[in-house]
C-alpha positions in Angstrom: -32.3 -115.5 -5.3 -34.0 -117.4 -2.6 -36.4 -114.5 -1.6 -39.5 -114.9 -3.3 -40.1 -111.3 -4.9 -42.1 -112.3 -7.9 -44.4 -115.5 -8.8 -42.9 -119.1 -9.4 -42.9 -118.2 -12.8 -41.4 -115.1 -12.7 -38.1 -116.1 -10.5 -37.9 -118.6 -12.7 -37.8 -116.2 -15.8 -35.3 -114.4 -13.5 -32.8 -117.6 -12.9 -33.3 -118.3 -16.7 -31.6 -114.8 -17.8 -28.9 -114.9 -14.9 -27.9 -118.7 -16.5 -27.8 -116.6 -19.5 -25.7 -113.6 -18.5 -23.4 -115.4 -16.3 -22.3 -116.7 -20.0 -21.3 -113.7 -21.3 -17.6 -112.7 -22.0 -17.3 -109.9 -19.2 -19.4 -111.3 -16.8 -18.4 -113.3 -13.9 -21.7 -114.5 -11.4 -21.2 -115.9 -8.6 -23.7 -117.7 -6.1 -23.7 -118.3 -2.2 -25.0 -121.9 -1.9 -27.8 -122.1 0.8 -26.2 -123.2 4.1 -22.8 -122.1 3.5 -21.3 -120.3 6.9 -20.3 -116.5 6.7 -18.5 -114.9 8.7 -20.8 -112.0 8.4 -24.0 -111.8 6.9 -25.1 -109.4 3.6 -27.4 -107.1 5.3 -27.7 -104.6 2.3 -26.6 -104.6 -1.3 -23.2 -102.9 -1.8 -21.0 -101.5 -4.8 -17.7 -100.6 -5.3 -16.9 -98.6 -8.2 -12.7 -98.4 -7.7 -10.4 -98.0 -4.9 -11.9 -94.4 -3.9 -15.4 -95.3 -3.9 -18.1 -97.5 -2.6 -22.1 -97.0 -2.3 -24.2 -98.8 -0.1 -28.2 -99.4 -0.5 -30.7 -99.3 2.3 -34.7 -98.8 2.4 -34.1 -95.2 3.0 -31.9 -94.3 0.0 -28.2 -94.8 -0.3 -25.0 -93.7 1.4 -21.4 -92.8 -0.6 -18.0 -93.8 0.8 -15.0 -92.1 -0.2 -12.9 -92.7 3.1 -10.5 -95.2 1.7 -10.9 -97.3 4.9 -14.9 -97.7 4.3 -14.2 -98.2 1.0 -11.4 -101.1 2.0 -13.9 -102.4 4.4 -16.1 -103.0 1.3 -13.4 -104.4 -0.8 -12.8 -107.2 2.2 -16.5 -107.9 2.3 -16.6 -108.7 -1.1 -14.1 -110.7 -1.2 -15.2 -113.0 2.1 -18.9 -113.4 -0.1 -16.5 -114.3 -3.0 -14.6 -116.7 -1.5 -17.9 -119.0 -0.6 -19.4 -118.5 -4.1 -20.1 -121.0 -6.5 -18.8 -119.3 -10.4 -19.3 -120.6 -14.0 -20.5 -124.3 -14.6 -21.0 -124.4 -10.6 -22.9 -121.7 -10.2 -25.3 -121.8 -13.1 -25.9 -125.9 -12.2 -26.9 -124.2 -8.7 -29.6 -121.6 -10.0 -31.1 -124.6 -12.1 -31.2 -126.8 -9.3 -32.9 -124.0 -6.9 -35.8 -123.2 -10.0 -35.9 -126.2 -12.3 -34.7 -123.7 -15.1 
């Protein structure tokens, strides 16, 4: 959220619709707050679909895990980025704060 991708304007359209998702019934957003200490930082974007299956983005195109021990290793990443994230009232009070939303 903190990389500048579009104008002013448009992150702040962005962080306006994420406040607005993150209140929907089966959605549950999450935030890292800006100087909170990892243990390891996000050097790409990752998804896990279910137990047997992971994908990982890069600038060259993305790689599929179906090892379940790359797909574990995942799974524990996740859950050390979830562990430091701000969620529901939190996390939307956050995004305001960081765009005046």
């Amino acid at each position: 959220m903190r990389w500048a991708i579009l104008s002013p304007e448009g992150m702040a359209e962005q962080a306006a619709r994420l406040v607005e998702v993150s209140r929907l019934e089966r959605v549950r957003l999450g935030v890292i707050p800006l100087g909170a200490v990892l243990p390891r930082g996000p050097m790409n974007t990752f998804t896990i679909y279910d137990d047997r299956f992971a994908t990982v983005e890069i600038f060259t195109g993305r790689l599929a895990f179906r090892e379940p021990q790359d797909v574990e290793t995942y799974r524990e990443l996740f859950v050390m980025y979830e562990e430091h994230a701000l969620f529901g009232d939190q996390a939307r009070e956050r995004i305001r704060s960081w765009f005046e939303v």
